[in-house]
C-alpha positions in Angstrom: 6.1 -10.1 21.9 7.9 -6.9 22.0 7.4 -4.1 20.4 10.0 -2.8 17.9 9.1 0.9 16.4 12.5 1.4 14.7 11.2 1.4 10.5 14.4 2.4 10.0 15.5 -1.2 10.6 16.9 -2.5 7.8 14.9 -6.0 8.1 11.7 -3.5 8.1 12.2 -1.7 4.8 11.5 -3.5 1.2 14.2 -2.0 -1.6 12.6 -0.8 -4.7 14.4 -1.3 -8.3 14.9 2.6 -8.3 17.4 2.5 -5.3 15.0 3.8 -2.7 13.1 2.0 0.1 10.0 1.4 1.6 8.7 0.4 5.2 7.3 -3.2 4.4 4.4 -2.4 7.3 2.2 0.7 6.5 -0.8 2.4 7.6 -3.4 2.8 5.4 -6.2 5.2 4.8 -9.1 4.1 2.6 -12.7 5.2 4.3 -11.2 7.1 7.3 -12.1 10.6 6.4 -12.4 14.1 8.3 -10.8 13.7 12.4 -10.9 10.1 12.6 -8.5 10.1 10.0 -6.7 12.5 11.6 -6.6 10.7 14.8 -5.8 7.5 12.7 -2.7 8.8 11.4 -1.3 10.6 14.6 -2.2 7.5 16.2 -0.2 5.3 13.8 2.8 7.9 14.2 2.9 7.6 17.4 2.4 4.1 17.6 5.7 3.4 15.2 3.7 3.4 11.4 6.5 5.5 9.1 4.5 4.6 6.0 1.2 6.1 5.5 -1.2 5.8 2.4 -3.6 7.6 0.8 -5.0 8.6 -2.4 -7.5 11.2 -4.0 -10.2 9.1 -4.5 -9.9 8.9 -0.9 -10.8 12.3 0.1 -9.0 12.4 3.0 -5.3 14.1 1.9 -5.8 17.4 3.7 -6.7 15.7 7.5 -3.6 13.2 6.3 -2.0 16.5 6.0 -2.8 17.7 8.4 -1.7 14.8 11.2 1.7 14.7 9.3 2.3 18.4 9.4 1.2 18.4 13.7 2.8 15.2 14.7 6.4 16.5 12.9 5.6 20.2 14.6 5.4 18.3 18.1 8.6 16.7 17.6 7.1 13.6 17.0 9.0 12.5 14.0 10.7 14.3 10.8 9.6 14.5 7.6 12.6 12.5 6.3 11.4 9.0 8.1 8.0 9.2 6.8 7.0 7.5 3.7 3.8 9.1 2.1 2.1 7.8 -0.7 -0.6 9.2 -2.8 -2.1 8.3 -6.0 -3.4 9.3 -9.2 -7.3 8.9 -10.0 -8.5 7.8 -12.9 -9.7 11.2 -14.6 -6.6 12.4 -14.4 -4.1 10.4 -16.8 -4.4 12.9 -19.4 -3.6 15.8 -16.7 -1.2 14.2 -14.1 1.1 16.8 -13.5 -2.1 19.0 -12.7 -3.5 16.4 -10.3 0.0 15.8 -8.7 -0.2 19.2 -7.5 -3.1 19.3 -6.5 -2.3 16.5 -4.1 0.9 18.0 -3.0 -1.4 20.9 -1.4 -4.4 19.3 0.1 -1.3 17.3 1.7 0.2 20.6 2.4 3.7 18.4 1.3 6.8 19.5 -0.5 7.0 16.2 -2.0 5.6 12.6 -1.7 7.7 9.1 -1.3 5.4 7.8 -4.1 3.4 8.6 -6.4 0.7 6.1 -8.1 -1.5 5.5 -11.2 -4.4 4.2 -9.4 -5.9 2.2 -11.9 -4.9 1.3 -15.4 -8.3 2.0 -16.7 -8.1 -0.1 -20.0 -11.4 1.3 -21.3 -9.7 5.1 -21.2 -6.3 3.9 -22.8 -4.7 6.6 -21.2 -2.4 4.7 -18.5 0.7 5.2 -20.7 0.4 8.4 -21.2 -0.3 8.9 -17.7 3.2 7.0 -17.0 5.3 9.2 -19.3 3.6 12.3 -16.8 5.2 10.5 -13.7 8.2 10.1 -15.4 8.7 13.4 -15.7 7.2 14.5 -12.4 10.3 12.3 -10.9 12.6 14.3 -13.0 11.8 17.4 -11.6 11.9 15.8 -7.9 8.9 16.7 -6.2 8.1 12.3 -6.3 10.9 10.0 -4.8 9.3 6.8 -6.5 6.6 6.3 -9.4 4.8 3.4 -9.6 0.7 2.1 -10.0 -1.9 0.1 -8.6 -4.2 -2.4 -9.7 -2.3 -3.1 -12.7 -2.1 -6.8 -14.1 0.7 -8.3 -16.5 -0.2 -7.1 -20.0 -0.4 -3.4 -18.5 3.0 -3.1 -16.5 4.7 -4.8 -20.3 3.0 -1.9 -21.8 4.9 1.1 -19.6 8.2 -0.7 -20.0 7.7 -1.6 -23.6 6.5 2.4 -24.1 9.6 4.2 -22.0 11.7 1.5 -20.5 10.9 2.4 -17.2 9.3 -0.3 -14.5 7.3 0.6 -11.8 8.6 0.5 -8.3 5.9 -1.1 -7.2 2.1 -2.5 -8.1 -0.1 -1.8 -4.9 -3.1 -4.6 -5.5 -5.8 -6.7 -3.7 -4.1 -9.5 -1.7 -5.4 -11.6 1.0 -6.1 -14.8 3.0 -7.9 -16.4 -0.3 -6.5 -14.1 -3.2 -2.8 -14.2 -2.6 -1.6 -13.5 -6.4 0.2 -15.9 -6.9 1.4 -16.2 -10.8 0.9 -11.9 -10.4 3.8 -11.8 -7.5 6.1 -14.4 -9.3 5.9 -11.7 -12.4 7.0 -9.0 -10.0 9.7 -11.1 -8.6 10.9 -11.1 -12.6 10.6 -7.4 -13.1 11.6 -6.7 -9.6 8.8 -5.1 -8.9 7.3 -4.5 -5.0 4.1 -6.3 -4.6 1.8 -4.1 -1.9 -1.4 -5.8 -0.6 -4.2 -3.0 -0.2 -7.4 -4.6 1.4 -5.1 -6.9 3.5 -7.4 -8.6 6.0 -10.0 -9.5 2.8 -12.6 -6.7 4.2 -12.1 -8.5 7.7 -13.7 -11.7 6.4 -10.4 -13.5 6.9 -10.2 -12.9 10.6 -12.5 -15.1 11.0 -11.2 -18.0 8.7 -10.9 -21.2 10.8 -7.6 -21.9 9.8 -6.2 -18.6 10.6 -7.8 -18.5 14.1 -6.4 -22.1 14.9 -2.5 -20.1 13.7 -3.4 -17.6 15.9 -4.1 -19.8 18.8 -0.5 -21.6 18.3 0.7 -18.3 17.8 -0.4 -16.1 20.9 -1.1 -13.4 18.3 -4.5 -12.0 17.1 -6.2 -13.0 13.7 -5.0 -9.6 12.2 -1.3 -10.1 13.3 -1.2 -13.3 11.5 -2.2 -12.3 8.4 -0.3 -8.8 8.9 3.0 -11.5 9.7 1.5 -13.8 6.5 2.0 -10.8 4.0 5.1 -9.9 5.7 7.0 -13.6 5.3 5.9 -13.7 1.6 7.5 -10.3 1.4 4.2 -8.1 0.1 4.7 -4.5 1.6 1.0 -4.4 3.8 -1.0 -1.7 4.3 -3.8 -2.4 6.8 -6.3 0.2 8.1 -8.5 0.9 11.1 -9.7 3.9 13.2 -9.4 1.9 16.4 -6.4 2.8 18.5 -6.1 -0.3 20.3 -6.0 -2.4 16.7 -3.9 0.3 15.2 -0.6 -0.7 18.1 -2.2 -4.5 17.5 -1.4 -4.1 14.2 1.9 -2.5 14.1 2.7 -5.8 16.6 2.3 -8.3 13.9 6.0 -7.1 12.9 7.3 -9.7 15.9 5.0 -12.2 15.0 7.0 -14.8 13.5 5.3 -18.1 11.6 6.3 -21.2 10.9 6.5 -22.6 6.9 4.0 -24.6 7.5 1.3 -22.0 8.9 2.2 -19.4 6.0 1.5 -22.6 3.5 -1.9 -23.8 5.7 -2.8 -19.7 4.8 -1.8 -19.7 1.4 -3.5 -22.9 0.7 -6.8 -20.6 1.8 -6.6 -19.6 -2.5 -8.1 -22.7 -2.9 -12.0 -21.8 -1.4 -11.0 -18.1 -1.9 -11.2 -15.4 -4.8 -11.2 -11.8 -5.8 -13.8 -9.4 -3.6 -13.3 -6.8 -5.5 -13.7 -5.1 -9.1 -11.3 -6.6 -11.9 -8.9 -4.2 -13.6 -9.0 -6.1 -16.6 -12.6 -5.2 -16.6 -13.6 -1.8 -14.4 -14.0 1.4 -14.8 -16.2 0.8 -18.0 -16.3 3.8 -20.2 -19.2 6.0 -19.6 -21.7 5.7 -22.5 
């Protein structure tokens, strides 16, 4: 396998309805926190990663930062070929543009690639409000692309039916065992980026039997295969890890081709499989 770092390759990046794009292999963020998120991310740069992920809830915007800010000062790469996300928590939908600002400095960023309602939050009923805010934070062009996360069918119809704009994109748990099916085919309809957070199912899917079999035929690791799984149903992927080693590994998984009948033997995994984390139909639950 050879290793391709060019994310500007045209077969790399996923379109959004808005006119922009997005690097369909990402790095993502969720748990690393002080310097080994730091690390993490000047790792990833260096290793070829143009998309990085991360979020308030996270904690970990300033070390993000931080590694974006050194790794452009060393020449590494420029500002203009990264893709930065960050997202919206779920106190904040009646203050957005507040919170959106407040990200913008711990990230020590003019602007972000995206910008996301984490979660819809049902209980709150806020989530539409919280859309018109990025709406207008677009307008003023500090946000390339709006969209959310964690949102199901019923909640993306309510934006559009409320201001007539769709998301770019609905970042949600996908994996080995959850692959979403009937929720990607309504993204297909709206034209809407599916993005698969929590890609390698908490690491319990590296171990699936059938998957370990693929990777056998495959010469590739567990991890590539799903990473390659994600990318052949066309989900933009987002995996994380602190390791170095599994951070190149991962970014790999981009040559890793499978055939139609390993990507269905994976998909089929829906079958024993399920969610593994909370429902958004359900959770947060309003604070009594």
């Amino acid at each position: 396998m050879v290793l391709n770092g060019d994310m500007t390759n045209p077969s790399q990046l996923v379109s959004f309805n808005d006119g922009n794009t997005i690097p369909q292999l990402g790095f993502g963020t969720w748990k690393l926190s002080g310097d080994e998120c730091y690390n993490a991310v000047r790792t990833a740069i260096s290793v070829g990663y143009r998309h990085i992920d991360t979020a308030k809830i996270y904690g970990n915007e300033e070390p993000v930062g931080r590694a974006v800010a050194d790794a452009i000062a060393a020449g590494e790469v420029d500002r203009e070929d990264l893709f930065i996300t960050t997202k919206l928590w779920n106190d904040g939908h009646d203050h957005a543009p507040e919170e959106f600002e407040a990200s913008l400095d711990r990230l020590g960023l003019d602007y972000v690639d995206a910008y996301l309602i984490h979660w819809p939050f049902p209980a709150a009923g806020k989530y539409v409000k919280a859309w018109e805010d990025l709406i207008r934070i677009q307008g003023v062009g500090r946000v390339r692309s709006i969209g959310v996360a964690n949102f199901y069918e019923e909640t993306l119809d309510d934006l559009e039916n409320a201001t007539g704009v769709i998301p770019v994109m609905n970042q949600v748990e996908l994996h080995p065992g959850f692959s979403q099916a009937s929720l990607r085919a309504y993204h297909d309809e709206k034209d809407i980026v599916t993005e698969a957070w929590s890609p390698l199912g908490r690491g319990d899917s590296l171990t699936e039997q059938t998957i370990v079999q693929i990777a056998e035929e495959a010469g590739a690791t567990p991890a590539q295969v799903v990473i390659a799984w994600h990318v052949a149903l066309g989900n933009v992927v987002i995996p994380k890890s602190g390791n170095a080693k599994r951070i190149e590994e991962n970014f790999v998984a981009l040559d890793v081709a499978l055939t139609d009948a390993q990507i269905d033997a994976i998909t089929a995994l829906d079958a024993d499989g399920g969610r593994s984390y909370n429902d958004p139909r359900q959770w947060p639950e309003l604070e009594s």
